[in-house]
C-alpha angles and dihedrals in degrees: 000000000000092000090046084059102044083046085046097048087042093056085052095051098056084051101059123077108273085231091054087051093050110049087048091063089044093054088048086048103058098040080050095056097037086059084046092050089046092046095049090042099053096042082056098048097043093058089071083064099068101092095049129111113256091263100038085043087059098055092051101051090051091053094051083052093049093044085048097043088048088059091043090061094035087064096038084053080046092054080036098069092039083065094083091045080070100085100197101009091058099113099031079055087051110042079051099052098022088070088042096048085045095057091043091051083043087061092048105052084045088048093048082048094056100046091046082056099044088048092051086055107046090052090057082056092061097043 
């Protein structure tokens, strides 16, 4: 079954434009690598948060995830612009980043909620 798909996709594939091919793995590629960017900056950046106590942790964290989630978008908005670059692929380029930069901007705004919220809390604490 499996052999009868993969011969089915590749006869597709030599059907469709090269350019076409192309510019959808392209597409693939870069979300790919913005998520990959996200996840290795944020490991990184959450590793200076260990130490931290459990508010001030939070905050930090939240932060690394909102510094790694700010370069993932930057690249999506990058790969973006190239889109129109891509003559006759444009929208299809589109149609596939626009949802993903959406859903990145989507995190962020949650992410900047819940540090305002966490910050909020931690002050009436202090006072």
């Amino acid at each position: 079954m499996k052999d009868i798909m993969v011969e089915e996709y590749l006869i597709k594939l030599q059907e469709m434009d090269p350019v076409t091919v192309l510019a959808t793995v392209g597409i693939l590629n870069l979300i790919n690598l913005a998520y990959q960017t996200f996840s290795k900056n944020f490991t990184r950046a959450a590793r200076r948060c260990t130490d931290l106590p459990d508010q001030e942790k939070a905050i930090c964290m939240l932060n690394a995830k909102l510094e790694s989630k700010t370069e993932q978008l930057r690249l999506l908005k990058q790969g973006n612009a190239k889109c129109f670059q891509a003559k006759e692929n444009s929208n299809k380029c589109k149609e596939k980043i626009m949802p993903q930069i959406q859903k990145v901007q989507d995190e962020i705004n949650v992410i900047k909620g819940r540090m305002e919220t966490l910050k909020q809390q931690k002050y009436k604490g202090v006072l």
